[in-house]
C-alpha positions as CSV (number, residue, x, y, z in Angstrom):
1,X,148.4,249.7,151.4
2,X,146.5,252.5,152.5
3,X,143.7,253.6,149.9
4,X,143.2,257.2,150.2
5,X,139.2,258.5,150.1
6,X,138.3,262.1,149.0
7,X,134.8,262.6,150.7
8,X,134.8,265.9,150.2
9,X,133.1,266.9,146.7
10,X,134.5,270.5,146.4
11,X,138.4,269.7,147.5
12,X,138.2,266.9,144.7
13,X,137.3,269.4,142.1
14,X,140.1,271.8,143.2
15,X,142.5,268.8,142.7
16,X,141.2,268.6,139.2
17,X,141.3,272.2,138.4
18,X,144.6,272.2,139.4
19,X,145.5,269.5,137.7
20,X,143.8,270.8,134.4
21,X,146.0,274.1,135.0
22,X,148.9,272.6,135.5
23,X,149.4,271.6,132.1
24,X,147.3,273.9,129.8
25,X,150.5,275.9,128.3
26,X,152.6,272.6,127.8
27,X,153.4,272.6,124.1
28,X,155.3,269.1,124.4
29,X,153.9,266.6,126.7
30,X,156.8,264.7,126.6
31,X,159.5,266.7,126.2
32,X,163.0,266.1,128.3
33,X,166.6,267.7,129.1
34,X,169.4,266.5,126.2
35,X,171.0,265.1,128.8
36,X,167.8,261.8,129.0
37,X,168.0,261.0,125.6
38,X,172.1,260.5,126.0
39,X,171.3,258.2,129.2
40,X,168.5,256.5,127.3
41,X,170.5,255.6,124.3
42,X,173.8,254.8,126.2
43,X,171.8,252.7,128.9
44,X,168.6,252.3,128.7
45,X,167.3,251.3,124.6
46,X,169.4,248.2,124.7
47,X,168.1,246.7,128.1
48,X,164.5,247.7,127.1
49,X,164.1,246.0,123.7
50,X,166.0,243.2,124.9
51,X,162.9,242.6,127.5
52,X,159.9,244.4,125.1
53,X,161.6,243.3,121.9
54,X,160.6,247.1,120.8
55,X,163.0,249.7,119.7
56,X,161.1,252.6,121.0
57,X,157.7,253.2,122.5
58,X,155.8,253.8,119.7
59,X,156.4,250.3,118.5
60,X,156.0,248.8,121.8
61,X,152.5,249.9,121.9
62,X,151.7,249.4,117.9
63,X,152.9,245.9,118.1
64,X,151.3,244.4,120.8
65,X,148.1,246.4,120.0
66,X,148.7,244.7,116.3
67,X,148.5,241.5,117.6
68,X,145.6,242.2,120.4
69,X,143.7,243.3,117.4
70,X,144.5,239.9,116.0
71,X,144.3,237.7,118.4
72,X,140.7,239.2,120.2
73,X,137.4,240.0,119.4
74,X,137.6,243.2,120.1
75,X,138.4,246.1,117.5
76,X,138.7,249.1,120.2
77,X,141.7,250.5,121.7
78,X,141.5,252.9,124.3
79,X,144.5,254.9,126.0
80,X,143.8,256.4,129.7
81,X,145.5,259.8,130.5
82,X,146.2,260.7,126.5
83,X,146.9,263.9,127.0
84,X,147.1,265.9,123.5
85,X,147.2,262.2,122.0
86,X,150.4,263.1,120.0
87,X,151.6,259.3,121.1
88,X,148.6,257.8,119.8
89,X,148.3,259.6,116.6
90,X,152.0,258.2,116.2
91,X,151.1,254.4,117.0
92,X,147.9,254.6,115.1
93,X,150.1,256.5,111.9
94,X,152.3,252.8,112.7
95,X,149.7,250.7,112.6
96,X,148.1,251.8,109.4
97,X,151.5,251.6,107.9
98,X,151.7,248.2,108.9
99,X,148.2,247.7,106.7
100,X,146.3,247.2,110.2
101,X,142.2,247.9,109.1
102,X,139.0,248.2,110.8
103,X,140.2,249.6,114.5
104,X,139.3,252.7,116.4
105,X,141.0,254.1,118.9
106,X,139.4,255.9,122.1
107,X,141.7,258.4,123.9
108,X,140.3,259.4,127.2
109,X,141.3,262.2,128.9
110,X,140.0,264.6,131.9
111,X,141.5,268.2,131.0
112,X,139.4,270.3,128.0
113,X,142.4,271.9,127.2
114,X,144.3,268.9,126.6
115,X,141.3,267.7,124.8
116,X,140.9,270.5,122.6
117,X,144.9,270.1,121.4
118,X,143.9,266.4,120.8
119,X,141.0,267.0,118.4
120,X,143.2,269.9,116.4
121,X,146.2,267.7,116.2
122,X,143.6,264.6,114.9
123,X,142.1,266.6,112.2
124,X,145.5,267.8,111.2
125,X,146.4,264.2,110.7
126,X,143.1,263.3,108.9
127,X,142.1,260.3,111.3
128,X,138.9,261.5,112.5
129,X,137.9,258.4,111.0
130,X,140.2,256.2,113.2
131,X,140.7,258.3,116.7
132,X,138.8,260.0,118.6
133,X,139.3,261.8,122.1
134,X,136.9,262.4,124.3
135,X,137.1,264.0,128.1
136,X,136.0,262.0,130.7
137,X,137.0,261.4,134.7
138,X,137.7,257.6,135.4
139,X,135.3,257.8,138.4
140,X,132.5,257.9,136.4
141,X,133.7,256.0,132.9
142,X,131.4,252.9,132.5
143,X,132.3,251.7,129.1
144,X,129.9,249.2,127.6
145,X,132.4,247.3,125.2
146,X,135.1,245.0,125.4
147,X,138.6,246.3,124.1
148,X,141.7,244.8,122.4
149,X,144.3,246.5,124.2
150,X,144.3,249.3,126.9
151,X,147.6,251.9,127.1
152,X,148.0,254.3,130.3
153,X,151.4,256.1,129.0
154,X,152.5,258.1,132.0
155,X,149.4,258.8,133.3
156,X,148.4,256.1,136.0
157,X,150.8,258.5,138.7
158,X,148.0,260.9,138.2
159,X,145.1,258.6,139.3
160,X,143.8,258.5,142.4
161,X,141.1,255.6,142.6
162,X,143.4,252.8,140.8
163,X,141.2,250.0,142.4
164,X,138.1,251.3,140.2
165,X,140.5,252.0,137.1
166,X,141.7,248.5,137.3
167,X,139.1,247.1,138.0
168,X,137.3,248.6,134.9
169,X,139.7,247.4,132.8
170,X,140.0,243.8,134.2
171,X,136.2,243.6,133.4
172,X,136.4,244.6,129.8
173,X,139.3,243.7,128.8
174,X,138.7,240.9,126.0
175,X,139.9,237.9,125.7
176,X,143.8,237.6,124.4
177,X,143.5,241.2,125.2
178,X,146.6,243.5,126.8
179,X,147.0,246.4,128.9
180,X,150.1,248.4,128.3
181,X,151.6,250.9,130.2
182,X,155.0,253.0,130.9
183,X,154.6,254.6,134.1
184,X,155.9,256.0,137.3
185,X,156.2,253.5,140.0
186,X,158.0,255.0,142.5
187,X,157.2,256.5,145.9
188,X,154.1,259.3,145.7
189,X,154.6,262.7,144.5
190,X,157.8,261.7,143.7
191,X,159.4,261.7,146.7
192,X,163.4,259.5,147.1
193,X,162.7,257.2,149.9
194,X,164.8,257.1,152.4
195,X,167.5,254.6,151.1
196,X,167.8,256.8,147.9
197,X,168.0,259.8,149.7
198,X,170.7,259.3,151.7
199,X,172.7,258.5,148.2
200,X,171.4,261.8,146.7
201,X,172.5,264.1,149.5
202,X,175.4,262.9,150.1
203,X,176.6,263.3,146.2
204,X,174.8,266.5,146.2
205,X,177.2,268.0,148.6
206,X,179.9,266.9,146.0
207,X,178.2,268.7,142.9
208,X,179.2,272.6,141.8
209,X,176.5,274.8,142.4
210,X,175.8,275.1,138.8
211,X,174.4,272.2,138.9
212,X,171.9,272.4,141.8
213,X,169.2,274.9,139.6
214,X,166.0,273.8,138.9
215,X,165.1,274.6,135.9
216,X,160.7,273.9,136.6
217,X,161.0,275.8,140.2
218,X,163.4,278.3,138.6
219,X,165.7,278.5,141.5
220,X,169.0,276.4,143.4
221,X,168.2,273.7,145.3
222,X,171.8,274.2,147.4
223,X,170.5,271.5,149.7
224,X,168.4,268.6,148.0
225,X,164.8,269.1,149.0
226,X,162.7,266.1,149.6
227,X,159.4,267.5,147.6
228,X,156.0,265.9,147.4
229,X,154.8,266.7,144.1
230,X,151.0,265.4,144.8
231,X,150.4,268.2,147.0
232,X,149.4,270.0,143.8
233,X,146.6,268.5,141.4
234,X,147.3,264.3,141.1
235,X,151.0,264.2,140.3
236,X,152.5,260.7,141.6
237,X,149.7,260.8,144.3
238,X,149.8,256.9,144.2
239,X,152.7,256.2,142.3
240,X,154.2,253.9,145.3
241,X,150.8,251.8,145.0
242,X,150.6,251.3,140.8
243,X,152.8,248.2,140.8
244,X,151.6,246.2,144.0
245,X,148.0,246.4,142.7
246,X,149.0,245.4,139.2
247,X,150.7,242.6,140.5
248,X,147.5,241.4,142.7
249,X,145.4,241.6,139.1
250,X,147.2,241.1,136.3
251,X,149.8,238.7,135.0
252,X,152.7,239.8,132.9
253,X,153.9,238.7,130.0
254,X,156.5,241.5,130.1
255,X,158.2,244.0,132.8
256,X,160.8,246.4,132.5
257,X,161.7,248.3,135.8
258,X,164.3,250.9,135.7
259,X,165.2,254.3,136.5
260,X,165.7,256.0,140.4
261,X,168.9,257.1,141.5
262,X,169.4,258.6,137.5
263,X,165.7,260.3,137.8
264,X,167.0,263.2,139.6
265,X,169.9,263.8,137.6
266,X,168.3,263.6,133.6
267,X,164.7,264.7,134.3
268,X,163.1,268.2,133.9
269,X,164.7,269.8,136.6
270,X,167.8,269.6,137.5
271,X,168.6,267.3,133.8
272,X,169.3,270.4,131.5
273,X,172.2,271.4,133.9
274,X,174.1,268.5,132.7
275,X,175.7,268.9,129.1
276,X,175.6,265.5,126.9
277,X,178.9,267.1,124.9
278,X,180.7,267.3,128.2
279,X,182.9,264.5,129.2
280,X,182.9,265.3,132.6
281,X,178.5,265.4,132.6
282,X,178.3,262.4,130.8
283,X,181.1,260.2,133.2
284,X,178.6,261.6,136.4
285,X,175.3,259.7,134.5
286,X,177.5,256.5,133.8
287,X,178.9,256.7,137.5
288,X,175.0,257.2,138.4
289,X,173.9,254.8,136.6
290,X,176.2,252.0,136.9
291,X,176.1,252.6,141.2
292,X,172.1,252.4,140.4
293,X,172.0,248.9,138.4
294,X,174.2,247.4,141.1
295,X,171.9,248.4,144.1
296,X,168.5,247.7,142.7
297,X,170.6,244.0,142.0
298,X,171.4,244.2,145.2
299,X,168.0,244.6,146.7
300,X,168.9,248.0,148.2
301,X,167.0,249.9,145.8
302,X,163.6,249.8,143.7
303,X,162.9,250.7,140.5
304,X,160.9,253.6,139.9
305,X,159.8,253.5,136.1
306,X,158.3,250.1,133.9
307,X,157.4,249.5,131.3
308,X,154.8,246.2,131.4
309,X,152.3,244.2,129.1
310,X,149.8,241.9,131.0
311,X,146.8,240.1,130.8
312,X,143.8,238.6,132.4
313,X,144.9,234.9,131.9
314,X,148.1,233.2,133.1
315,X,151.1,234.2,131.5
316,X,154.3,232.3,132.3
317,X,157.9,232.9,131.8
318,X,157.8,236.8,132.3
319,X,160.5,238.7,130.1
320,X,162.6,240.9,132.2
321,X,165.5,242.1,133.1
322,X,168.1,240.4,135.2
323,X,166.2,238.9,138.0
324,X,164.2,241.7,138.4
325,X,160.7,240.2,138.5
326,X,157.3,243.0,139.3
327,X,156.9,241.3,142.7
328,X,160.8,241.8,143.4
329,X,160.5,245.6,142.4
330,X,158.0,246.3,144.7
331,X,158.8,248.6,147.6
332,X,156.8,247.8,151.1
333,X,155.6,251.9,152.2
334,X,156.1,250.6,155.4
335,X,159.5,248.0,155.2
336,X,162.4,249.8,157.1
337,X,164.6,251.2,154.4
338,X,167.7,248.8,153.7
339,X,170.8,249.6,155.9
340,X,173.9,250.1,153.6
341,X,177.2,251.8,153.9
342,X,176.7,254.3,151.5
343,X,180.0,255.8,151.5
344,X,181.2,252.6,149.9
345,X,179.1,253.7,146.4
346,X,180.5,257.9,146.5
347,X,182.9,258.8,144.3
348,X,183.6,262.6,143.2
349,X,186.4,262.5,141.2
350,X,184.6,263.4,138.1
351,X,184.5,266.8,139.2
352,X,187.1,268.9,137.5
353,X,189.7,270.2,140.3
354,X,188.8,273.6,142.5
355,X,184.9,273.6,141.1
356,X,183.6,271.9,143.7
357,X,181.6,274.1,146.2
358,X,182.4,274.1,149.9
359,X,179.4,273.8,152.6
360,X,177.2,276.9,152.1
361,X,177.2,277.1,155.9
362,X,180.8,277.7,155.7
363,X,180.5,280.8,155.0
364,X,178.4,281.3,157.7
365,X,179.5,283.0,161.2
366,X,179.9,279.8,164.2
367,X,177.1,279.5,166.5
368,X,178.1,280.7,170.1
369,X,176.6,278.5,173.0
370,X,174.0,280.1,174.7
371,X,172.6,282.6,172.1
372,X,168.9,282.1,170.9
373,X,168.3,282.2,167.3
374,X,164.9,283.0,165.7
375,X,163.3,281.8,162.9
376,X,161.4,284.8,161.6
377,X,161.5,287.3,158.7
378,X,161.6,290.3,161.2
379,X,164.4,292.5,160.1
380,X,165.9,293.4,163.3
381,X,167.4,290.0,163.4
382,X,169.5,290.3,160.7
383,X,172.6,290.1,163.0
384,X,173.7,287.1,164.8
385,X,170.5,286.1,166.6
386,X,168.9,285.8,163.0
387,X,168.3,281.5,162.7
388,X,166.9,281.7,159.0
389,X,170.8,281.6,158.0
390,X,171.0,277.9,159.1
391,X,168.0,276.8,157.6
392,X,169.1,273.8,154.8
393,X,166.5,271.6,153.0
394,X,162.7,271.5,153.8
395,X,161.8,274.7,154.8
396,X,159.2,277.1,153.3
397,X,159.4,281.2,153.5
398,X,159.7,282.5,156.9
399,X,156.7,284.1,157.9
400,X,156.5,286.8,161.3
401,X,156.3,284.3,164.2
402,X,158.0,281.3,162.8
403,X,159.7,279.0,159.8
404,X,157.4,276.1,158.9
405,X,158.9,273.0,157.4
406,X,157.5,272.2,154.0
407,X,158.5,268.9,153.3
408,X,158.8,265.5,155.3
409,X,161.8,266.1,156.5
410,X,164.0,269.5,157.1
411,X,167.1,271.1,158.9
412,X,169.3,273.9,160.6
413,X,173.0,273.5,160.3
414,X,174.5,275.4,162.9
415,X,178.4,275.9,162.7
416,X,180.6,275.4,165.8
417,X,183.8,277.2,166.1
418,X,185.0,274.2,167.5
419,X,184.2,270.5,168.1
420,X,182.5,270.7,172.0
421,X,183.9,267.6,174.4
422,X,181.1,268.6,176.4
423,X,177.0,267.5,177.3
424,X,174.8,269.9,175.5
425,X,171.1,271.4,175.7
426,X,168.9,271.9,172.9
427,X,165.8,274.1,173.6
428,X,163.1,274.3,170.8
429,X,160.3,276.1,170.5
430,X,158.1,275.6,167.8
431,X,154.2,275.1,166.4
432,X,153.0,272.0,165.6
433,X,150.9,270.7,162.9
434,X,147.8,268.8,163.7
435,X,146.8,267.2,161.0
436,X,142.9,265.8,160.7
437,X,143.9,262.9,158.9
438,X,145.7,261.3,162.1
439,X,145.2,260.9,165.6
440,X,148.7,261.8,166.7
441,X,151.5,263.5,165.4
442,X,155.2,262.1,165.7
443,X,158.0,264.4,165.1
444,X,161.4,263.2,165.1
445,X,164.4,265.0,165.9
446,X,168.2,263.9,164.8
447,X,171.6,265.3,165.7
448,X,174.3,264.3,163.2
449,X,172.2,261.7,162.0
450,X,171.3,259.8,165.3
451,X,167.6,260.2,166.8
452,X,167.7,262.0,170.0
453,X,164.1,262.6,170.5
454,X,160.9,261.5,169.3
455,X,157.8,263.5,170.3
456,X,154.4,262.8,170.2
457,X,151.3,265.1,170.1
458,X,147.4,264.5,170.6
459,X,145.8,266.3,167.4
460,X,142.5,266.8,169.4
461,X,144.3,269.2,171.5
462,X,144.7,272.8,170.4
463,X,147.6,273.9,168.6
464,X,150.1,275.7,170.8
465,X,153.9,276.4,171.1
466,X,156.0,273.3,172.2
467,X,158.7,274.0,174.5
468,X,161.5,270.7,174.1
469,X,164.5,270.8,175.9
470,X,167.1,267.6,174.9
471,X,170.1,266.0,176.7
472,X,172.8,265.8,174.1
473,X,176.0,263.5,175.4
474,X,179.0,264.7,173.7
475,X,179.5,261.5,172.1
476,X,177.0,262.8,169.4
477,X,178.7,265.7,167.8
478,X,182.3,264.4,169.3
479,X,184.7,265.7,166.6
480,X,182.4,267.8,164.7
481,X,182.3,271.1,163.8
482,X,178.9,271.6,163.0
483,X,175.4,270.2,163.8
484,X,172.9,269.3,161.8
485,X,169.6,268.8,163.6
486,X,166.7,267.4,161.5
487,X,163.1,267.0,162.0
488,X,161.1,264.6,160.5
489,X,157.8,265.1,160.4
490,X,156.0,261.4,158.7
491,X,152.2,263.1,159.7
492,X,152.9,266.2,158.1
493,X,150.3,268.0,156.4
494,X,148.5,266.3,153.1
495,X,146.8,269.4,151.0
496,X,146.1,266.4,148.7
497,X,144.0,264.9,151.4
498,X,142.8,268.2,153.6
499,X,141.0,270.7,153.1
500,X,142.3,274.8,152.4
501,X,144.3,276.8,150.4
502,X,147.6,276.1,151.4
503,X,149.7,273.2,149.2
504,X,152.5,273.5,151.8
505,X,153.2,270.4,153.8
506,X,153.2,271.6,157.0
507,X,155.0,270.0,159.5
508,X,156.4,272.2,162.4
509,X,157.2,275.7,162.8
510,X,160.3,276.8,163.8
511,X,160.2,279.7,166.5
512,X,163.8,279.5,168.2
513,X,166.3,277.8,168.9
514,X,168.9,277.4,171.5
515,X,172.3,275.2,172.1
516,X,173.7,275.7,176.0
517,X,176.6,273.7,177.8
518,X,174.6,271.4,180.0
């Protein structure tokens, strides 16, 4: 894996002030859409304590930190990431009502505000005495004592130097000692890879429109947007590289992975469109579900969520689920994503009948051959040479030159009034991004689904407008109606990793197009 390195002193200390700001009004750290807790219970609590042998999270931590504090030498707990410690006031509230004596508990934590919830919420509680919450970054924590058992509850997505974290931990960690954690393991900020995302768009062209808001973003995401949530503040900036590290340090005595193809549809943003009291809702998150279990069995699929107690020592005989072991849940950045005919797992008959939305390009007026389309926000062009009405997923606001791509992938749908038997030219003009992180940039260009170019660009020269003109046989769009060309842009910008105020993850930007009989 790739370890990422912030050099740059002031950049780092925007990433935290955006990541203190992006959760100073949250009430409830925790909270989620009805429609999780009707997955969780259905399909989820069963399969969890059947590997933790915890009916909730509360226990799971209170009982293994029960017996660390046991079995050890060590009377401290300490919890990375805590937050407003509302979890840890609840497993310390379990613990003393399981007559558990002479403890403390350290919650650490690197926002003020959060901090400042945490003490209220403790001395609302009366355990002063017991708990105590104190902001620190984990770059410079150097704790001189061993501990009994270490919790990082959703928080390790947010951490950028893991290899210090872990290794802090491994150090002090005492003897018979555990370090719990339910986290994000899936790819950074977020992001479906590639064999998951070709499961979500296809289903999302099945799904009404009403169910395509987003309730965080507050608008409709008509066409599934591939977003990197770590391009603001830490969130899943190493998600992907959690459980490969893990797995190089520790030893398990339990793992529970779960959770990817269901994220999208029971999380915070798309998850309160979905009605736990509807048949119809609930039969789509079995369907999802069920088509899930069977391809992470399969080996299509990762999980993107565990749940795991290890330890320093050997621990054999690892609890788990199925045969899904933490080394076999581990997704390779770099492994090809699994070939799979994904039509085989679709199925849209759960929608009731005439609610299903057509295409939104549909609607739109067909393309004639010939005519150049631009990509601006300059009003003239509101007629037919206006390209921003074909823009799909990936795209940010169109500024007055261009339409740059804002996420790794992104495309323009342009309707045909009629399947073309012929050879075609594309002609593309567009800006490229040159990012300082790399020493090339590749941009990749589908029609339909098939690559038809793949360009490369030296970042070291100066950024100016590409001209590309591509052979298309007919054999590409034979039969089709409309053409979808896509970009993808894998050296895109990072605003995790480079310097400026823009978060947008700039790949190209789009300044014309143009489809001619060749």
């Amino acid at each position: 894996m790739v370890r990422p390195i912030l050099t740059d002193s002031v950049h780092y200390s925007d990433l935290v002030a955006r990541q203190v700001d992006q959760y100073k009004e949250t009430e409830l750290m925790h909270d989620l859409p009805p429609v999780f807790d009707y997955w969780s219970v259905k399909h989820n609590a069963s399969k969890s304590a059947a590997v933790t042998g915890k009916k909730n999270l509360t226990s799971f931590y209170a009982d293994y930190f029960q017996r660390c504090l046991e079995e050890s030498e060590s009377n401290f707990l300490v919890s990375i990431g805590s937050g407003d410690s509302s979890i840890e006031i609840a497993i310390v509230k379990e613990l003393i009502a399981k007559n558990v004596k002479n403890f403390f508990f350290i919650c650490l934590e690197l926002s003020p505000v959060l901090i400042e919830k945490a003490r209220k919420k403790i001395d609302t509680e009366q355990l002063g005495d017991i708990i105590t919450a104190a902001q620190i970054d984990i770059n410079s924590w150097k704790p001189s004592y061993s501990f009994a058992g270490v919790m990082a509850h959703h928080s390790l997505h947010h951490i950028l130097d893991l290899e210090l974290l872990f290794n802090i931990i491994k150090k002090n960690l005492a003897q018979n000692g555990r370090f719990l954690t339910a986290d994000i393991i899936g790819r950074n900020g977020h992001m479906r890879w590639p064999e998951a995302l070709v499961f979500i768009r296809k289903i999302w062209k099945t799904l009404p429109r009403k169910y395509k808001f987003h309730h965080q973003l507050n608008k409709y995401d008509d066409y599934y947007d591939n977003w990197d949530c770590s391009a603001e503040g830490f969130e899943g900036i190493r998600a992907q590289d959690i459980l490969p590290l893990l797995v190089s340090m520790f030893s398990f005595e339990v793992f529970y992975g779960y959770g990817n193809l269901t994220d999208t549809f029971i999380d915070r943003g798309f998850g309160p469109n979905f009605d736990p009291a509807n048949p119809q809702d609930t039969k789509f998150i079995d369907y999802i579900e069920t088509t899930n279990e069977q391809l992470i069995s399969d080996g299509i699929l990762k999980p993107t969520t565990m749940l795991a107690v290890m330890g320093n020592e050997h621990l054999a005989n690892t609890s788990m689920h199925k045969h899904w072991s933490p080394a076999f849940c581990i997704r390779e950045p770099l492994q090809p994503p699994p070939v799979y005919d994904v039509d085989l797992f679709i199925k849209d008959n759960w929608v009731g009948s005439g609610e299903r939305d057509e295409a939104l390009n549909a609607g739109q007026p067909a393309y004639q051959l010939n005519r150049e389309l631009k990509f601006t926000n300059d009003k003239a062009l509101a007629g037919v040479f206006a390209g921003t009405r074909y823009l799909t997923y990936g795209w940010s606001y169109p500024d007055t030159d261009c339409t740059w791509s804002s996420c790794e992938d992104a495309a323009v749908i342009i309707p045909l009034k009629q399947a073309e038997k012929t050879n075609l030219l594309l002609t593309l003009n567009m800006l490229v991004y040159h990012s300082p992180l790399y020493k090339h940039t590749l941009v990749e260009i589908l029609l339909n689904g098939k690559l038809i170019s793949s360009l490369k660009y030296d970042n070291e020269a100066g950024q100016l407008v590409s001209k590309v003109s591509i052979n298309i046989p007919f054999t590409i769009p034979v039969n089709k109606t409309a053409l979808e060309i896509k970009f993808m842009m894998p050296n895109r910008r990072q605003p995790q990793y480079e310097h400026g105020p823009d978060l947008r993850a700039l790949g190209i930007g789009l300044i014309s197009l143009k489809i001619a009989e060749n």
